[in-house]
C-alpha positions as CSV (number, residue, x, y, z in Angstrom):
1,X,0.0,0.0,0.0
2,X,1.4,3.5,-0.8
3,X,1.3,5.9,1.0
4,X,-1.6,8.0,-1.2
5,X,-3.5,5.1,-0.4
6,X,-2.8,4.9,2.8
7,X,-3.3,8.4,3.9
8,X,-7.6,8.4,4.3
9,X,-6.9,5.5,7.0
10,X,-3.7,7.7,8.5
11,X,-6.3,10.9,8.7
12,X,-8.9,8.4,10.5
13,X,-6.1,7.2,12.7
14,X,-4.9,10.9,14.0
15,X,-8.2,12.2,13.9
16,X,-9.3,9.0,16.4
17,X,-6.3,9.0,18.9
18,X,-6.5,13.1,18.8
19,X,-9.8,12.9,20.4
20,X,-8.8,10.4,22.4
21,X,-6.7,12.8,24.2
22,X,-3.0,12.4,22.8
23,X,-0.8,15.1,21.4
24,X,-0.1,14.8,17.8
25,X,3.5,15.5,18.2
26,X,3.3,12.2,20.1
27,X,1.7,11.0,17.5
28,X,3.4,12.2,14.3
29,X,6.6,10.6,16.5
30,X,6.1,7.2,15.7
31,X,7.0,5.2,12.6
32,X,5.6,5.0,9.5
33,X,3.5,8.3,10.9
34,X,3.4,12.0,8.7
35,X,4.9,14.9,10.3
36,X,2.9,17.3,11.9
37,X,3.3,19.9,9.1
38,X,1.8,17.2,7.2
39,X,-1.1,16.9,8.8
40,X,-1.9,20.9,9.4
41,X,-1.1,20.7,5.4
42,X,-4.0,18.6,5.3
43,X,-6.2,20.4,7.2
44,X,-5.3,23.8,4.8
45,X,-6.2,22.3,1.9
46,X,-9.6,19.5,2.9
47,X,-11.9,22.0,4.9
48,X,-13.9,18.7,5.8
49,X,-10.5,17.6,7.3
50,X,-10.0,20.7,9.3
51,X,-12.8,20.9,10.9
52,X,-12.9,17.3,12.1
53,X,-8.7,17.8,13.3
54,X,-10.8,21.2,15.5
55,X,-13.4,18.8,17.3
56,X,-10.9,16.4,17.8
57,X,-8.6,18.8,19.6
58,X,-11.6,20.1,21.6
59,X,-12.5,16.5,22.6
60,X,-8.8,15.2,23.3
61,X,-7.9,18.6,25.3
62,X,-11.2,17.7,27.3
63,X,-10.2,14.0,28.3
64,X,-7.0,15.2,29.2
65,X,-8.4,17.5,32.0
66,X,-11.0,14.9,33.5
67,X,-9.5,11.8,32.8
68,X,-9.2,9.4,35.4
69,X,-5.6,8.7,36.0
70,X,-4.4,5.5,37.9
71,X,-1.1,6.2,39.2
72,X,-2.5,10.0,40.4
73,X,-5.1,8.2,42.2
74,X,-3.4,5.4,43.8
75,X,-1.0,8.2,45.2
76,X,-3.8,10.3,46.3
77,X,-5.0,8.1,48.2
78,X,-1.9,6.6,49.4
79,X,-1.2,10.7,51.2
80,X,-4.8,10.2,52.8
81,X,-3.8,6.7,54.2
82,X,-1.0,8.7,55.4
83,X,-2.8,10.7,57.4
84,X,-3.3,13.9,55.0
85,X,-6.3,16.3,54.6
86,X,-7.9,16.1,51.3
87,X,-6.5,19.6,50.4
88,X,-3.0,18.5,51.8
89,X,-3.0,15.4,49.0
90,X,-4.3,17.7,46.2
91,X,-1.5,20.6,47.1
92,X,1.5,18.0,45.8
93,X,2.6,18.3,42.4
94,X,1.0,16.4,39.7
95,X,-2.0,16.1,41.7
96,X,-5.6,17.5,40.2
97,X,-7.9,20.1,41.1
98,X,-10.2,20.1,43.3
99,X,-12.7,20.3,40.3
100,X,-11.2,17.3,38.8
101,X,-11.2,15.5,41.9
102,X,-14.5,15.8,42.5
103,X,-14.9,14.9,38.9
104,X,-13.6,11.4,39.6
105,X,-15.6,10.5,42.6
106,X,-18.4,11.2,41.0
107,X,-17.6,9.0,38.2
108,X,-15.2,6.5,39.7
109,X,-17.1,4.1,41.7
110,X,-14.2,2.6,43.1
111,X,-12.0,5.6,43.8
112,X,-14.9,7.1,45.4
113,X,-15.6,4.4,48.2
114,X,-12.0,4.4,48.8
115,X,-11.8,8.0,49.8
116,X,-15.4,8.0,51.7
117,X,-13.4,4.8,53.7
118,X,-10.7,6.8,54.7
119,X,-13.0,9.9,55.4
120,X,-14.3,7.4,58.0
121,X,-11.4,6.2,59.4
122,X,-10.2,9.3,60.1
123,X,-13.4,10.7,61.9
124,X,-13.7,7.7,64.6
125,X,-9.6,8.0,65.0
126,X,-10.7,11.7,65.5
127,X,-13.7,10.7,67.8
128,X,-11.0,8.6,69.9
129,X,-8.8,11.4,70.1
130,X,-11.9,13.7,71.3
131,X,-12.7,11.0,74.1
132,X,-9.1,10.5,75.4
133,X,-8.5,14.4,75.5
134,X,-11.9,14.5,77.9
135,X,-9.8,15.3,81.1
136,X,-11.7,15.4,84.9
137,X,-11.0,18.0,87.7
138,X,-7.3,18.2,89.1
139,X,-7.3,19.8,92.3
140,X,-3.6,20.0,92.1
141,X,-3.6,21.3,88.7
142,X,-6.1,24.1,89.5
143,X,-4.1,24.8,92.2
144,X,-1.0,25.4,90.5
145,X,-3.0,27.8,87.5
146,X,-4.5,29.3,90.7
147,X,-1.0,30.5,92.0
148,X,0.2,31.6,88.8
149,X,-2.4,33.7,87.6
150,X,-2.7,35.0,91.2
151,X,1.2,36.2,90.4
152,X,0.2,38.4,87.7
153,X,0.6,35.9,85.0
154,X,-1.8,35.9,82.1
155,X,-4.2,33.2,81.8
156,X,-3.8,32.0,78.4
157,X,0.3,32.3,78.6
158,X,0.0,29.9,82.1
159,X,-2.5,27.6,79.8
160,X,0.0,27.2,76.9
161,X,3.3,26.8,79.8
162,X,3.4,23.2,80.1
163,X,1.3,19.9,78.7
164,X,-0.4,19.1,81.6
165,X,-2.3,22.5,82.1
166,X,-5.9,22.1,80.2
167,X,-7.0,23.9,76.8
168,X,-9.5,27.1,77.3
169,X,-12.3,24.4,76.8
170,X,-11.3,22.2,79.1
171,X,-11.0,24.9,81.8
172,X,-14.1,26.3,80.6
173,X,-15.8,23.1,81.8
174,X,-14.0,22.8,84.9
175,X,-15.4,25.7,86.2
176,X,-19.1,24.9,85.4
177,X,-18.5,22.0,87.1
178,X,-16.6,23.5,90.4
179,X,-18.3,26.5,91.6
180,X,-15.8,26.8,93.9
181,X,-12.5,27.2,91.5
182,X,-14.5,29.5,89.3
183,X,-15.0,31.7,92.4
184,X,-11.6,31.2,93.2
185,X,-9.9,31.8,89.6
186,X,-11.8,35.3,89.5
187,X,-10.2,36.2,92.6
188,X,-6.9,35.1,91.2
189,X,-7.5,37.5,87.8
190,X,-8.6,40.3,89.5
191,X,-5.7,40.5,92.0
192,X,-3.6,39.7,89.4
193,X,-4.9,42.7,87.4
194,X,-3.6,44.9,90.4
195,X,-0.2,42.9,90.2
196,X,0.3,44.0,86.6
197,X,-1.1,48.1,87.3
198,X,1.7,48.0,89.9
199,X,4.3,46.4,87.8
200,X,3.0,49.2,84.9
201,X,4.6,52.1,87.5
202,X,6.9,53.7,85.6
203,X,10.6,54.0,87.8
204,X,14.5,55.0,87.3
205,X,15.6,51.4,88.0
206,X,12.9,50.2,85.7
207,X,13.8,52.4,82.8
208,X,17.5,51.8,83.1
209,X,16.5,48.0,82.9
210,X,14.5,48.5,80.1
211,X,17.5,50.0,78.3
212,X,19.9,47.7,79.3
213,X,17.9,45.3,77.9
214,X,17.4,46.3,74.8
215,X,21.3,47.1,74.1
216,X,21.6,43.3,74.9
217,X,19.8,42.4,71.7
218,X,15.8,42.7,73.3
219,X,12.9,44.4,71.7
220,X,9.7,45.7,72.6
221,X,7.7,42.8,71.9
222,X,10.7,40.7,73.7
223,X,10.2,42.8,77.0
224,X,6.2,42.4,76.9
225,X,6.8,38.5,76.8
226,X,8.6,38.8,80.2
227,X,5.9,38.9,82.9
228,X,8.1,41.2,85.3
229,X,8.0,44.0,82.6
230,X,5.0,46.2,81.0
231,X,3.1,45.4,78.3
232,X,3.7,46.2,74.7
233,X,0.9,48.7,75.3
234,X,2.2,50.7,78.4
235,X,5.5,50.8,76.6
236,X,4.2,52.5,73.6
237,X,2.1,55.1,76.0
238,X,5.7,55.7,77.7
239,X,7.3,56.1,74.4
240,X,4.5,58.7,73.2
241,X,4.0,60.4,76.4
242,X,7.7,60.6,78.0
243,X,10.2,62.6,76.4
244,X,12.9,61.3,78.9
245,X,11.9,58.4,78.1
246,X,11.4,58.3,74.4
247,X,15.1,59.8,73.7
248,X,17.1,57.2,75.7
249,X,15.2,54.0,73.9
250,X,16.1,55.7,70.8
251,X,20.0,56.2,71.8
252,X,19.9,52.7,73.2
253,X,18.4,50.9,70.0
254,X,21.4,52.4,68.3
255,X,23.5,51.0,70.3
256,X,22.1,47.8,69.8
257,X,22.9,48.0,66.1
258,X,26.4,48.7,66.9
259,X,26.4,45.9,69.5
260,X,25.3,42.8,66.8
261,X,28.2,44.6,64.5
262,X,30.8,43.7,66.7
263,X,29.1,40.1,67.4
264,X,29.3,39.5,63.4
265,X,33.0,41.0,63.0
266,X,34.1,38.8,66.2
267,X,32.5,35.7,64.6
268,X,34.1,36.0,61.1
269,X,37.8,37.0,63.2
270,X,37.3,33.3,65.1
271,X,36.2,31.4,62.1
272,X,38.6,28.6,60.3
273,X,38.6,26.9,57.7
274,X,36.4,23.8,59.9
275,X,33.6,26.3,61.0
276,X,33.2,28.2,58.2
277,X,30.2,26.9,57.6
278,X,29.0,27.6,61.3
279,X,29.9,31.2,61.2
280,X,28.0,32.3,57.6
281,X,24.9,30.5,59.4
282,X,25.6,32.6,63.0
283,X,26.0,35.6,60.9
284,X,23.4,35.5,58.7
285,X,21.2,35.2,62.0
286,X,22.5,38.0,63.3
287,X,22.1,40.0,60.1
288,X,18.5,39.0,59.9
289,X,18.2,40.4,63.7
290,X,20.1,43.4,62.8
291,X,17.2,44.4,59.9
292,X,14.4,43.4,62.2
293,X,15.7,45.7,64.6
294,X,16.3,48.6,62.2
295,X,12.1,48.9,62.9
296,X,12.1,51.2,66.0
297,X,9.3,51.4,68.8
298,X,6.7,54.1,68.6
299,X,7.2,57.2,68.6
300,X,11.1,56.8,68.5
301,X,13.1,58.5,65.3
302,X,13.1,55.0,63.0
303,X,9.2,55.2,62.6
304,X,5.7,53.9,64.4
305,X,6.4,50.3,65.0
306,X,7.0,48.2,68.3
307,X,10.1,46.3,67.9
């Protein structure tokens, strides 16, 4: 057969595996197979031929975006098997949309009892997790959150301190259930409340703290962590509202610049050959701190922020 004769069964052929969703550079690839300039010569010349090569393309670009694919489902569902959320799995490379995903368990009757299977063995493993986390009244516990927040602690900070303390539900619950160390915890906030406006006193010894602090490397939001020093927010009132006080942060986070210089120049003077490595890294840190520092509380000359 020549190839004149052969070419109506070679248009059938591309036209076919087209819509079937292959790329005719794929296609025009293979032995015995017309290039692909042949082919758009083909559709130039037979009309008839060009429009059928136009709803192939439409078809095969069509299966290409929904079709199901084996290996991208297998691995799919091997990330949810893993433990992974539905939008984790899909986030990976090569995975689908969430369109197409949908796509498939609606028509994949297989792929979609897989995933509703694993969408239930993750809700009773969840359901076991909710039942183990139910934790009873601990006097001793409530005592110790009692004498913290009593010391001028915040709640939520004592809360997050240490695993053994209970979430905000859990305490919640607690104190519906014990009148008693409700009553008491209220007592405990509101003297703590008085603990904090004392510490908030503004003093020499405090201020000179303060700056000795922050030459050391410490920012405002570093200070407000520390529960023996004011808040973020009484620091930015002192800022605003005390010029004697404004003036020697300023002076002090400038000295602070100067100090992480030196810290960066004495690295790179004790670094060898063996901890070069080591130093770049410590430097690098310290040139990242250096920037973030650069932001100067409010109402100080570097601008209106709170580090």
């Amino acid at each position: 057969m020549t190839y004149a004769q052969a070419r109506p069964y070679l248009r059938y052929e591309i036209l076919e595996r087209v819509a079937a969703g292959e790329r005719l550079k794929a296609i025009c690839a293979e032995p015995f197979m017309p290039c692909p300039e042949s082919v758009t010569g083909w559709a130039r010349a037979d009309p008839a031929f060009a429009q059928a090569y136009a709803v192939a393309k439409a078809q095969g670009a069509h299966r290409r975006v929904w079709r199901y694919d084996q290996p991208t489902a297998k691995a799919i569902l091997a990330r949810l098997a893993a433990g992974e959320t539905i939008a984790q799995a899909l986030k990976h490379p090569g995975a689908p949309s969430w369109r197409v995903f949908r796509y498939w368990r609606m028509t994949q009757a297989e792929f979609q009892s897989e995933v509703a299977r694993l969408n239930e063995v993750k809700r009773r493993e969840m359901i076991c997790r909710n039942k183990r986390r139910f934790r009873p009244f601990d006097a001793a516990t409530a005592d110790k959150i009692l004498y913290r927040v009593a010391m001028g602690e915040p709640l939520r900070r004592v809360l997050g301190s240490e695993k053994r303390f209970p979430c905000l539900a859990v305490l919640a619950r607690w104190r519906k259930q014990n009148r008693a160390f409700d009553a008491d915890l209220r007592i405990a906030m509101k003297g703590a409340r008085y603990r904090r406006g004392a510490r908030r006193l503004w003093s020499e010894a405090l201020q000179e703290e303060i700056l000795m602090r922050i030459v050391e490397g410490a920012s405002f939001r570093d200070l407000a962590k520390d529960p023996q020093m004011p808040c973020l927010t009484t620091l930015s009132n002192w800022m605003r509202r005390r010029p004697g006080f404004m003036d020697p942060v300023a002076e002090a986070c400038d000295e602070r610049e100067f100090v992480i210089l030196e810290r960066q120049l004495d690295i790179a003077r004790a670094a060898t050959g063996a901890t070069l490595a080591d130093a770049r890294r410590r430097i690098a840190d310290l040139e990242w701190r250096r920037a973030r520092l650069r932001r100067r509380p409010a109402g100080g000359r570097g601008g209106r922020t709170f580090d």
